[in-house]
C-alpha positions as CSV (number, residue, x, y, z in Angstrom):
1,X,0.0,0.0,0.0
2,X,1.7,3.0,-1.2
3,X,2.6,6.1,1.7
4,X,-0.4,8.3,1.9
5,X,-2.9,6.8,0.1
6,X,-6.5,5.9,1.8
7,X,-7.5,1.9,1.2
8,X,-10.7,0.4,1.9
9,X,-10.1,-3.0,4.1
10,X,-12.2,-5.9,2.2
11,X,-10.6,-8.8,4.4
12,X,-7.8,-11.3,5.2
13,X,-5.4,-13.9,3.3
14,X,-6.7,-17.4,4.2
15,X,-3.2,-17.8,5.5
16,X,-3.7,-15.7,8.3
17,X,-4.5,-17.4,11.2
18,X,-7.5,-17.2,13.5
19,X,-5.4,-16.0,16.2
20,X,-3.8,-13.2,14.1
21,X,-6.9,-12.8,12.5
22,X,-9.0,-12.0,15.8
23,X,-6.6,-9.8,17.4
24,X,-7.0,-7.6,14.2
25,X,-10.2,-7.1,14.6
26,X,-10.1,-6.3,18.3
27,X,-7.7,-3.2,17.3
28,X,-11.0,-2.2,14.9
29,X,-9.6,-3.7,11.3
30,X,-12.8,-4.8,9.9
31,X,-14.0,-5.2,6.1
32,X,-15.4,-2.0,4.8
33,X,-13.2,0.4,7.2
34,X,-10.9,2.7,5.8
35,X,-6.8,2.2,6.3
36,X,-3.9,4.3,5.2
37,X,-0.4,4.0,5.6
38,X,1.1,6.5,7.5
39,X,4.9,5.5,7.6
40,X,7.1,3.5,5.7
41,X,10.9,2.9,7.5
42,X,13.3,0.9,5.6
43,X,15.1,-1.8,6.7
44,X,12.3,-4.2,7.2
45,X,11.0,-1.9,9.9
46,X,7.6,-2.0,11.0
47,X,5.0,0.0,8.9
48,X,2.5,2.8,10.3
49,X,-0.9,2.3,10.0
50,X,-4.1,4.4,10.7
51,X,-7.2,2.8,11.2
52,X,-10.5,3.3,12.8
53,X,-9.1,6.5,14.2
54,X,-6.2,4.9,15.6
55,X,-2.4,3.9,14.6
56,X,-0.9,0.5,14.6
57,X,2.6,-0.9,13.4
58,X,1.9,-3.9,11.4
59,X,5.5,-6.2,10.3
60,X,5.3,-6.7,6.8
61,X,4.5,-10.4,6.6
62,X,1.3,-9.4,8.7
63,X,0.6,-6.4,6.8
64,X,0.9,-8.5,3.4
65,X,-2.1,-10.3,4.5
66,X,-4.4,-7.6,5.0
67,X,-6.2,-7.3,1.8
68,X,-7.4,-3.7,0.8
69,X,-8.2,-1.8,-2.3
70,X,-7.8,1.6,-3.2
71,X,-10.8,3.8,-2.5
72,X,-13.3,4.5,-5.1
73,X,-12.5,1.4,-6.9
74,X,-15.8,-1.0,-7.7
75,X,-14.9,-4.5,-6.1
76,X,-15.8,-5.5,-9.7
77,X,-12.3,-3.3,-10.8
């Protein structure tokens, strides 16, 4: 997800676990909400997230398995 831009969260990879999965949505990550991506540090660090009017860092192999799509794109796009 590029720095900046507003996504709309339409789920999960099936590889995520329920665990993972669960805990996600306790923090407010639910199908439908909007998520941006706040900060982008090299070096395999962490990324910044913003979602349901809060911020999270997300590691990239969980990050890669939320699945969003850019706003004002039909999920038929």
């Amino acid at each position: 997800m590029p720095l900046n831009e507003t996504a709309e969260l339409i789920g999960f990879a099936d590889s995520l676990s329920e665990r993972y999965r669960g805990r996600l949505q306790e923090f407010g990550f639910h199908s439908g909400e909007e998520i941006s991506c706040q900060q982008q540090p090299g070096f395999g660090a962490p990324r910044v997230f913003r979602v349901s009017n809060a911020t999270y860092c997300l590691d990239q192999e969980l990050a890669e398995q939320v699945l969003v799509r850019p706003v004002g794109v039909s999920p038929d796009a």
